[in-house]
N, C-alpha and C positions, 0 to 999 in steps of 0.2 A: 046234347049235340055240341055244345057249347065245350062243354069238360073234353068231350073226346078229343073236339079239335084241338083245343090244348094242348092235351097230353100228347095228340099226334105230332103236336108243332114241340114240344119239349122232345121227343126221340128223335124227330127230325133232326133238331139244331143238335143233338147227341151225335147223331150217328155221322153228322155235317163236321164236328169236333175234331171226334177220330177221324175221320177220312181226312181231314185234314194234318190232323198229327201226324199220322202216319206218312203222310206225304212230304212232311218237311224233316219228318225224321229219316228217310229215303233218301235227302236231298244232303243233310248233314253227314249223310255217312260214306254218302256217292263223295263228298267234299273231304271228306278225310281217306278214303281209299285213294282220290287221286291227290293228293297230299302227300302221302305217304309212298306211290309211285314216284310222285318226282324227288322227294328225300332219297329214294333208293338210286333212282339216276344220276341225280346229284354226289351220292356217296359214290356211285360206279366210278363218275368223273374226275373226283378228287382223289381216287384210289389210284387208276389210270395214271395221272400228271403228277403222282407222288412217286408211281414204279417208274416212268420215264425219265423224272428229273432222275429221281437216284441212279437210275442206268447213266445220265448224263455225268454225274459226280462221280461213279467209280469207274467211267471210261479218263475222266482228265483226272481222276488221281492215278490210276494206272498207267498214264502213256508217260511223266517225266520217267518210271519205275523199266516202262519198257526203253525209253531212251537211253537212262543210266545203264542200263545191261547190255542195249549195243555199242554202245562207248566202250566199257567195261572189255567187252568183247574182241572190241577193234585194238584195247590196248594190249588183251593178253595176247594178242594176235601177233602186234609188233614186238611186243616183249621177246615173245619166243623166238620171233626171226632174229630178234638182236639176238639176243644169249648164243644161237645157231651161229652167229655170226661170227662172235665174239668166241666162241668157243673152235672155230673154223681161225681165228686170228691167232689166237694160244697156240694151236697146234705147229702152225707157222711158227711162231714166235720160237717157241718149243724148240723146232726143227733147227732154228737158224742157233740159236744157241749151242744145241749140242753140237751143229756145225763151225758155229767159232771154240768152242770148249775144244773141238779136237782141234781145230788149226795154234790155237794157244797150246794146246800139248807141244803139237808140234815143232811146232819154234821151238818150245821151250827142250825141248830134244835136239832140235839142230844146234841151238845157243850152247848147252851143254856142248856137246859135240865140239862147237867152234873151239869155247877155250880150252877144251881138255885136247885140242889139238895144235890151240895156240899156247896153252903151257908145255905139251912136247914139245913144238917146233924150238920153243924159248928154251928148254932145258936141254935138249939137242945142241943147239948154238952155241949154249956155253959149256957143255962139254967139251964140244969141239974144239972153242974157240979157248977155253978153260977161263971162261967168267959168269962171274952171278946173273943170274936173271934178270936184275934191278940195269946192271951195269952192259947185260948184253941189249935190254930194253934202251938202254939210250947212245950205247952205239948206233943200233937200227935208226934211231928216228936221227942221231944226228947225221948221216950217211944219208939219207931222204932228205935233210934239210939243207946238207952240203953240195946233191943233186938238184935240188929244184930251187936252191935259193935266189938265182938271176930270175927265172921265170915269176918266182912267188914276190920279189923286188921291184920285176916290170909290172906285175899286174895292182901290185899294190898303190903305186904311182901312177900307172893311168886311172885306177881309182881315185884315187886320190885329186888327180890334177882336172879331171871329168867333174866331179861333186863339187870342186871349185868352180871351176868354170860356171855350172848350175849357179850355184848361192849368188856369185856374182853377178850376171845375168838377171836373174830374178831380185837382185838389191835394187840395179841400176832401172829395172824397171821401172819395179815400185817408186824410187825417188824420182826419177824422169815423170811419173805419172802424176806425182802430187806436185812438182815442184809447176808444170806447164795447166796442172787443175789451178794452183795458186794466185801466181802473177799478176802481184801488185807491184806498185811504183814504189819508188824509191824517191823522199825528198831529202835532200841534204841540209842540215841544218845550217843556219847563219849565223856570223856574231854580231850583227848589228839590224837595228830594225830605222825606217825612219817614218817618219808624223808629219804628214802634209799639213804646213801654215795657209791662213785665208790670203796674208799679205805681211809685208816683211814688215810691219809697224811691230808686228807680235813677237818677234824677235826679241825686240828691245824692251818688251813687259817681261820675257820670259830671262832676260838676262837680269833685269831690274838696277836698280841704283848702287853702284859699287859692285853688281855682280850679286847684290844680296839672293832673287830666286832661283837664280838657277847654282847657287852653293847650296844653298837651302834641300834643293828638291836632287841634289847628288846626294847632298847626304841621308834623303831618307830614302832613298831608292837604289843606294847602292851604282846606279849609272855614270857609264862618263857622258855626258851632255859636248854633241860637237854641232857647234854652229857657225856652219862653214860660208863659202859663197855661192851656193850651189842657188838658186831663187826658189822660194815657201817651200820647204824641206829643211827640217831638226834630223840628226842624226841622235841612236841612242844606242850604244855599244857597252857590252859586256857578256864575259864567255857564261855566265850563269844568266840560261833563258825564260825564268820565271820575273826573274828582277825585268830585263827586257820589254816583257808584256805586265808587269804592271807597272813600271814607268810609261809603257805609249797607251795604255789605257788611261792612266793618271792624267798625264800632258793633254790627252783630247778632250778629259774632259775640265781642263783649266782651261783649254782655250776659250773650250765654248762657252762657258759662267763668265769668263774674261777678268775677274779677282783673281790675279796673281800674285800673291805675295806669302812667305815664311808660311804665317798661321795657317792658310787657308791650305796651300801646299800636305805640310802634313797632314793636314782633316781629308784630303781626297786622297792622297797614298794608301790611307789607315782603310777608306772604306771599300780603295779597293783590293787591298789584299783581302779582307773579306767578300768583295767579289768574286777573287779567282778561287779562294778556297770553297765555295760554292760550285764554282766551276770543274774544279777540280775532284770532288765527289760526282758531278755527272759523269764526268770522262771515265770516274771507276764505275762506273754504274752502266755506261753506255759498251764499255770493253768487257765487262762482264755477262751481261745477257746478249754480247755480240757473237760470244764465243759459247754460248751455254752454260756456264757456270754459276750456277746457281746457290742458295743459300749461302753466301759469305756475310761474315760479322762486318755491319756497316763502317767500323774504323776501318778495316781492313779494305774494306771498299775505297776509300778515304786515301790509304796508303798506297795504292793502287791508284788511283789519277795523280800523284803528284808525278809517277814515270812520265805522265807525257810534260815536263819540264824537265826531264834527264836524255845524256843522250851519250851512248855508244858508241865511238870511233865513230861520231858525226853521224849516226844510224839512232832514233826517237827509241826510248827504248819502249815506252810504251808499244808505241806499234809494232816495235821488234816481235814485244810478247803476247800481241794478237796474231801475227802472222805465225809465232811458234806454235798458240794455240791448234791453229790451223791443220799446221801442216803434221803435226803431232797428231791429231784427231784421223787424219786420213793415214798417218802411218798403222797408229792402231786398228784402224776396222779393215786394212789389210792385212795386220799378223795376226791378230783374234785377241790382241791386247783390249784389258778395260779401258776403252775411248776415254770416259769422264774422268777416271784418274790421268789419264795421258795428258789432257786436254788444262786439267787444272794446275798440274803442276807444271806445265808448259808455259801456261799463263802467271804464275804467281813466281815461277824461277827466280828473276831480279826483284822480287820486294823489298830486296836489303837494298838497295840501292838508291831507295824512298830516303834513308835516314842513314846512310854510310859516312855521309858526314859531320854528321852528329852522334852516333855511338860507335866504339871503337871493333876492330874483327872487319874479316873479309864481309864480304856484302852476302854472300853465302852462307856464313854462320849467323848472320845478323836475319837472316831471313829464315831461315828454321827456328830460333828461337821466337820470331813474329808468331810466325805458323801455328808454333805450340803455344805461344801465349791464347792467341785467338781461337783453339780448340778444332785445327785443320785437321782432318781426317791422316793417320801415323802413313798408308797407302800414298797419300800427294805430297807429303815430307819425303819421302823415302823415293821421290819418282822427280823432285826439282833437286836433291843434295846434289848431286853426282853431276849435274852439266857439266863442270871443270874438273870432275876427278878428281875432288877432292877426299869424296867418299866413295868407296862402292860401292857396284854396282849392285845392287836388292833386289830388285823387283825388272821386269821387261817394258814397266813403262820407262823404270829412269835411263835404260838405252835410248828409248823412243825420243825424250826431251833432251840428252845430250845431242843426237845426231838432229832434232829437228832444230835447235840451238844452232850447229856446225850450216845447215841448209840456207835459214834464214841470214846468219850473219856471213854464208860465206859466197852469197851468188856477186856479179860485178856490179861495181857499186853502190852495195850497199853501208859499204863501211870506209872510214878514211882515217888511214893509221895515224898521220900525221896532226889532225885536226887534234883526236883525242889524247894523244900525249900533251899536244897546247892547251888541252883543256885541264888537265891533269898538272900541269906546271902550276893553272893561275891557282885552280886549288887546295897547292898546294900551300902556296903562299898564305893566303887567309887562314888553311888549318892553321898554322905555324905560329903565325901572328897572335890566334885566339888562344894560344899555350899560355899567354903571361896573362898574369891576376892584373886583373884591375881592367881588362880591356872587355868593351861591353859589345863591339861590333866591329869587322873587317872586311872592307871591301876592296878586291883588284878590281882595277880602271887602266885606263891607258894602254889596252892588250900587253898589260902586265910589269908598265915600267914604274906605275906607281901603285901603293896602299894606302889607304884611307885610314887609319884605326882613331876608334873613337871610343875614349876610355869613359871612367864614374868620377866625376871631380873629388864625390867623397877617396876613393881610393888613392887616386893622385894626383899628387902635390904638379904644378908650376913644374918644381924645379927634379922633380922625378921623370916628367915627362921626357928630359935631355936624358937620360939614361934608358928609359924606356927604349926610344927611339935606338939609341946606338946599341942597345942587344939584341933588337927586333932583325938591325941591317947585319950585325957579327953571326947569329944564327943564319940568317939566307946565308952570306956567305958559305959558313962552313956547312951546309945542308941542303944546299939545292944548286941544281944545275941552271943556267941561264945566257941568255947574250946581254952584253951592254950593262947595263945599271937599272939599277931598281929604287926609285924615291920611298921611303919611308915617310908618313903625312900623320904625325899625331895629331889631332881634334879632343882640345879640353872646353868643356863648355860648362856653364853654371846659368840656370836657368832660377830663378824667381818669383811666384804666382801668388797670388794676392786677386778678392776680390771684393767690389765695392758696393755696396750693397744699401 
C-alpha cells in the first residue's frame, strides 16, 4: 500500500514536472514570438524614417538643381532678347551706314564736280583774260579784297576795339575788386622818434660830465640825440629806422636802471640789438604764416623781418609786401594763376633790399641770388624777377606780382617821392664814406649835414686821419648831390683792457 502510494506520488510529481515544463516552455516562446513581432515593427519603423529622411535629402539636393535651371533659364531668356535686340541695332546701324556711305559718295561727286568746274571756270578766265591759272587765282581774290576791303577793315576794328573794351572792363573789375577786398591803412614813416623822461633831472645823467653819455651812446647807436626845451621829451632822429628803435629801446631802458654812463651804455645798446634781431625773426615769421607761405628756410625767414626796418618812398616795405602778398593771391584765384607761387613771390619780391646795402647789384639781383642760395622753388624766382622789368616776363604769376607791386605802391598815399630820395641822399653818404680802408663804421646825423666815421686806430695814424677826412669831403663833393654843407666827423679812439684779478 505503502509502495503504491509512492510510486503514485513519484508519477504524480513527474507528470506535475512536465506540466509544468511544458508551460513555461509555452511562456518562453509566447516571449520570443512577441519579441520578435516588435523587432519586426521596429525594423518597419526605421525602414519607414530611413525612406522619408532620404525623400527629405533628395528633395533639398534637388531644389538649388531646380533653382539653377530657372536662373539658367531666365538668363537664356534675356540673352536671347538681347542678341534680338542687338541684332535689331546692327541692322539699324547697317542701314545708317550705307545711308552715310552714299551721302559720302555723294559729296564726293559733287566735290568732284565743284573743282572740275572750278578748274574750267579758272582756265576759262585765263584764256580769256590770257593768264595762268595761279595768276588768274589771284587776280580774283585780289578784286574780292579790293571790293570788301573797307567792309573787312570796319569790321576788323569794331572787333577789335569791342574785345578791348571787354579785357578792359573785366581788368578794372577784377582790380576794383581786390583793391576795395583790401583796404589797409597806410602809415607814413617818420625820422625821428621821441622817449618820454620821468623829469628833467634825467636830462643831465643822460647828457653826463662834459657831454661824456650822451657822445658815448651817439656813437654806439648811430643817433643824433636832441635835447631840446621841449619839458621830459629826448628827441632821437635818423633816417635809418632800425637805429631809431634801438636807441629808444636802449635809452628806456638806461633810464629806468638809472647807471648812466659809457660802459654801461654800450652793455645795453649790445643787448638790445640782440633784442630786435629776435624781434625781427618774429616779424618774418609773423608775415609769413600771415600770408600763407609756408616752409621757408629760417634765415630767410630772418631776412624777411629785417623789411619791416626798410622803407619805400616812406611806404614799410615789409607791409608793402604783405599787402602784395594779398593782393596778388586774389589776383591769382581770379585768373586760375597758382595762388601760392603768386603769393610767394609777391611776398619775397624785395628781399634784396634786406642787405642792398651791404652787397653790391640791384636789390633785384640781390634777391634772386638769396632765393637760389636758400633752395626757393625756380616757379617764385621766376614770378618776383620781373616786378621792375628787368627780366621777362616767364610765367603768369610774374605779371600777377609786377601789377600787384604797381596796385600796392600806387593807391594815394601810399608812397612819398620826396621822403625817399632824402633817404637815399643820407645813404648814400655812409655807403661812400665806408669805401675807404681803415673806416670801421658810418653814421649820417644831423638829417644829413654831418658824418660820424669812426675808423681802427691800428689802421690810422693821428696824422692820416687829416687826409682821411679831406677825401671823404673831396668825393661828397665830386659825387653827390646836396644843399649847404656837410661836416665830415673823424673818431680815432684807442681803447685799453686790462683785468685785475
Amino acid at each position: 500500500m505503502l509502495t503504491l502510494s509512492g510510486v503514485a506520488g513519484v508519477i504524480l510529481g513527474y507528470v506535475l514536472r512536465v506540466l509544468i515544463g511544458l508551460a513555461q516552455r509555452g511562456s518562453v516562446e509566447l516571449d520570443i514570438k512577441q519579441k520578435l513581432l516588435q523587432a519586426k515593427e521596429r525594423a518597419a519603423e526605421i525602414i519607414a524614417e530611413a525612406e522619408f529622411r532620404g525623400e527629405v535629402l533628395e528633395t533639398e539636393r534637388l531644389q538649388p538643381i531646380e533653382e539653377r535651371d530657372e536662373k539658367l533659364s531666365a538668363k537664356e531668356e534675356r540673352l536671347a532678347t538681347r542678341e534680338e535686340f542687338l541684332d535689331s541695332r546692327q541692322r539699324d546701324i547697317d542701314a545708317k551706314e550705307d545711308e552715310v556711305r552714299a551721302r559720302e559718295q555723294e559729296a564726293s561727286r559733287l566735290q568732284a564736280n565743284l573743282e572740275n568746274l572750278s578748274k574750267a571756270r579758272s582756265k576759262e578766265l585765263a584764256n580769256v583774260a590770257h593768264l595762268s591759272e595761279e595768276k588768274a587765282r589771284e587776280e580774283l581774290f585780289a578784286e574780292l579784297e579790293r571790293g570788301y576791303e573797307e567792309s573787312l577793315l570796319l569790321r576788323l576794328q569794331k572787333l577789335e576795339a569791342h574785345g578791348r573794351e571787354q579785357l578792359e572792363e573785366k581788368a578794372r573789375s577784377i582790380l576794383t575788386s581786390t583793391i576795395h577786398r583790401l583796404g589797409n591803412a597806410v602809415n607814413a614813416e617818420v625820422m625821428s622818434l621821441f622817449v618820454t623822461i620821468p623829469s628833467e633831472e634825467v636830462k643831465g645823467k643822460i647828457i653826463g660830465k662834459e657831454g661824456r653819455n650822451i657822445k658815448a651812446f651817439e656813437r654806439a647807436t648811430g643817433v643824433d640825440v636832441l635835447i631840446d626845451d621841449v619839458p621830459n621829451r629826448i628827441t632821437l632822429s635818423s633816417f635809418d629806422p632800425l637805429r631809431r628803435h634801438v636807441a629808444k629801446i636802449a635809452l628806456e631802458k638806461l633810464i629806468a636802471d638809472g647807471r648812466i654812463q659809457p660802459a654801461r651804455i654800450e652793455e645795453v645798446v649790445e643787448q638790445t640789438r640782440a633784442e630786435i634781431a629776435e624781434m625781427l625773426k618774429q616779424k618774418g615769421e609773423a608775415a609769413a604764416y600771415e600770408t600763407g607761405v609756408l616752409g621757408l628756410d629760417p634765415r630767410l625767414i630772418a631776412l624777411l623781418g629785417r623789411l619791416y626796418f626798410r622803407t619805400s618812398y616812406g611806404q614799410n616795405v615789409l607791409q608793402h609786401s604783405i599787402e602784395m602778398a594779398h593782393i596778388a593771391g586774389m589776383l591769382a584765384t581770379e585768373l586760375g594763376a597758382n595762388v601760392a607761387v603768386a603769393r610767394a613771390g609777391a611776398l619775397l619780391h624785395d628781399i634784396g633790399k634786406a642787405v642792398d646795402h651791404e652787397v653790391q647789384g640791384t636789390h633785384v639781383e640781390i634777391g634772386r641770388r638769396i632765393l637760389e642760395k636758400f633752395g626757393v622753388d625756380r616757379a617764385v624766382i621766376q614770378a618776383m624777377q620781373s616786378h621792375h622789368e628787368e627780366f621777362p616776363y616767364e610765367t603768369p604769376e610774374a605779371v600777377i606780382v609786377q601789377v600787384a607791386d604797381a596796385v600796392s605802391g600806387g593807391r594815394p598815399g601810399a608812397r612819398r617821392d620826396t621822403v625817399e630820395r632824402y633817404l637815399e641822399r643820407l645813404g648814400d653818404l655812409e655807403r661812400l664814406a665806408k669805401t675807404f680802408e681803415g673806416v670801421e663804421k658810418v653814421y649820417a646825423i644831423a638829417a644829413g649835414r654831418e658824418i660820424r666815421v669812426f675808423v681802427n686806430p691800428g689802421k690810422i695814424s693821428d696824422l692820416e686821419m687829416h687826409k682821411l677826412a679831406r677825401d671823404i669831403a673831396k668825393r661828397i663833393q665830386e659825387e653827390l648831390k646836396y644843399p649847404g654843407e656837410i661836416k665830415v666827423n673823424i673818431i680815432r679812439e684807442n681803447r685799453v683792457v686790462e683785468f685785475a684779478r
